[in-house]
C-alpha positions as CSV (number, residue, x, y, z in Angstrom):
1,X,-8.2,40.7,-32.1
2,X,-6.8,37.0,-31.6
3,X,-6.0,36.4,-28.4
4,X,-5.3,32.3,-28.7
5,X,-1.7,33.1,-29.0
6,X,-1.9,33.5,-25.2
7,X,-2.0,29.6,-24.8
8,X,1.4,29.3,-25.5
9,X,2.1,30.3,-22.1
10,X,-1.1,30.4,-20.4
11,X,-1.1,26.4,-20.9
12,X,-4.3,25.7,-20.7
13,X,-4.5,24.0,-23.6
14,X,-7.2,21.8,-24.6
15,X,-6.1,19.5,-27.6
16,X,-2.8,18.3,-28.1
17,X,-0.9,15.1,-29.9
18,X,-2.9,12.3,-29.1
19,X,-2.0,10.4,-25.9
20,X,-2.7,6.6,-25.5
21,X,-6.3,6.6,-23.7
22,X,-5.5,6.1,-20.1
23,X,-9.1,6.8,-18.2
24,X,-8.6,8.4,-14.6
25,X,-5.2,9.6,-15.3
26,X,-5.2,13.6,-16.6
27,X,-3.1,15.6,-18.9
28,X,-0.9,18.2,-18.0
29,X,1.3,20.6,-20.0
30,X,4.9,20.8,-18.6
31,X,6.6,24.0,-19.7
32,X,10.1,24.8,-18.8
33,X,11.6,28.9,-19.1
34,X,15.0,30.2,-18.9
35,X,14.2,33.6,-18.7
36,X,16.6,36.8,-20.4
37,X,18.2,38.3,-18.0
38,X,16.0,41.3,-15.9
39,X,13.1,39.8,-17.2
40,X,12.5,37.3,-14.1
41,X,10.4,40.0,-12.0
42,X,7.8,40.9,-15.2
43,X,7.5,37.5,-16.4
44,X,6.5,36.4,-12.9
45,X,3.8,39.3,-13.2
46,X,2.9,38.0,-16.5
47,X,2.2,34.7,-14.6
48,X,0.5,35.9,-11.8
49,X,-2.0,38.0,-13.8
50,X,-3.0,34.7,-15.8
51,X,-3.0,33.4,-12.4
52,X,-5.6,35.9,-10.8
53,X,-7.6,35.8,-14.2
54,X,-8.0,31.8,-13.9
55,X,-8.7,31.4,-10.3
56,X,-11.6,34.1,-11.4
57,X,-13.5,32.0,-13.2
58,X,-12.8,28.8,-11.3
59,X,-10.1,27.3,-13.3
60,X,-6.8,25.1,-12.0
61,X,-4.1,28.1,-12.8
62,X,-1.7,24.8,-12.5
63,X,1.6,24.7,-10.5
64,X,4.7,27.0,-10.7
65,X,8.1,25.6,-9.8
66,X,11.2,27.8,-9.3
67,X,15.0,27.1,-10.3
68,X,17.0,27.1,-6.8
69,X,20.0,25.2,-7.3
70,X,21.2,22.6,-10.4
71,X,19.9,22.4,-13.5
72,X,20.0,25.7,-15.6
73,X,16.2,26.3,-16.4
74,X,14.7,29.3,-13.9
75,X,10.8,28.1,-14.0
76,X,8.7,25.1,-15.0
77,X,5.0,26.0,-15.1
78,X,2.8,22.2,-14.7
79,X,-0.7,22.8,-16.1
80,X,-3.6,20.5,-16.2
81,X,-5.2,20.0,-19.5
82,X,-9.2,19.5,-20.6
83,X,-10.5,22.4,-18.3
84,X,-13.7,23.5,-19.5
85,X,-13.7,25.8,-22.5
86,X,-16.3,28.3,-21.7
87,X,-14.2,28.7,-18.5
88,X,-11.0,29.5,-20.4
89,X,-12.4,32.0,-22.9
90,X,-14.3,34.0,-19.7
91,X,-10.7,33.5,-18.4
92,X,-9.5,35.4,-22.0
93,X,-11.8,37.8,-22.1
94,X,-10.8,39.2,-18.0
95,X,-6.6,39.4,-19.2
96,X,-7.8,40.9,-23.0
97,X,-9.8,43.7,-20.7
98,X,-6.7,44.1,-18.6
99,X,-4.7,44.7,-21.6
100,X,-2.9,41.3,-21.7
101,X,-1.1,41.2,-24.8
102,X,-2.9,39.1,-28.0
103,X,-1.6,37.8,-31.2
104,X,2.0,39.2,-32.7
105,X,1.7,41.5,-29.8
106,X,2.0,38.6,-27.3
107,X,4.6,36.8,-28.6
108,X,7.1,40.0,-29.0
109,X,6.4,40.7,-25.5
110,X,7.1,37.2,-24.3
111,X,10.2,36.9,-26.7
112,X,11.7,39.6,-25.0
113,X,11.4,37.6,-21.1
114,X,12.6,34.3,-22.0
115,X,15.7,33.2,-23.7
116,X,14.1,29.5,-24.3
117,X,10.9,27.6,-23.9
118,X,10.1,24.0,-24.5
119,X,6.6,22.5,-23.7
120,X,5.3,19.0,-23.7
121,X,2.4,17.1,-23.1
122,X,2.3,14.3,-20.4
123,X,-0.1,11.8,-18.3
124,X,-0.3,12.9,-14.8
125,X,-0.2,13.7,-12.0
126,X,-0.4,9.8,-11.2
127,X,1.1,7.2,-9.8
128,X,3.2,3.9,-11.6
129,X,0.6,1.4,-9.9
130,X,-2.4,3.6,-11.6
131,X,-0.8,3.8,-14.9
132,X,0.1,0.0,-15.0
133,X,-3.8,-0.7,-14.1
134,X,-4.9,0.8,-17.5
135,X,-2.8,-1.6,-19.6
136,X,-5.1,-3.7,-21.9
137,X,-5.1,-7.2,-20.3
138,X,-5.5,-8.3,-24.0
139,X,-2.5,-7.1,-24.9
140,X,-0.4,-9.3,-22.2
């Protein structure tokens, strides 16, 4: 059974589009839900078991942020990237025993929560005075 398909919302994704090299700044995965209406309660489960499974085998589960007021999205889920592999596949292997859902299976079920999802890779956590100090002086 495949059970990559989970990365989609897990995250924790460990190659993505190529980012300029930027040494002591990390990569994060920014994904933004609006979740189908009823679904708000099990996707948070959903979440939280990926949560308990990653914290497990000593991995960053990331950050969860949650819509109060404004813009129309209902959670934005702020995941570091290049955690160690071994780490993520014990992490795999806890949810597949707990009967996570893998492969077509997965993406029905998450289908059915959310309404729309859009992902996308970005540099940071970090600071505009650390990011300008990995400019290539060269290039001035």
């Amino acid at each position: 059974m495949n059970i990559r398909p989970v990365l989609l919302v897990v995250g924790l994704a460990f190659a993505g589009p190529t980012l300029a090299e930027t040494p002591d700044i990390p990569r994060s995965i920014i994904e933004v839900f609006h979740i189908a209406p009823g679904q708000h309660e099990a996707f948070l489960e959903r979440i939280a078991q990926q949560e308990r499974a990653a914290k497990a085998v000593g991995l960053d589960p990331g950050d969860l942020y949650i819509h109060e007021a404004g813009a129309s999205w209902d959670f934005v889920l702020v995941k570091p990237l290049g955690q160690d592999d071994g780490k993520w596949e014990q992490m795999m292997k806890i949810l597949h025993d707990e009967g996570y859902p893998s492969g077509p299976d997965f993406f029905f079920e998450f289908r059915r929560m959310y309404t729309s999802h859009e992902d996308t890779y970005v540099l940071g956590p970090t600071r505009a005075t650390d990011y300008l100090a990995t400019r290539d002086e060269a290039a001035d």
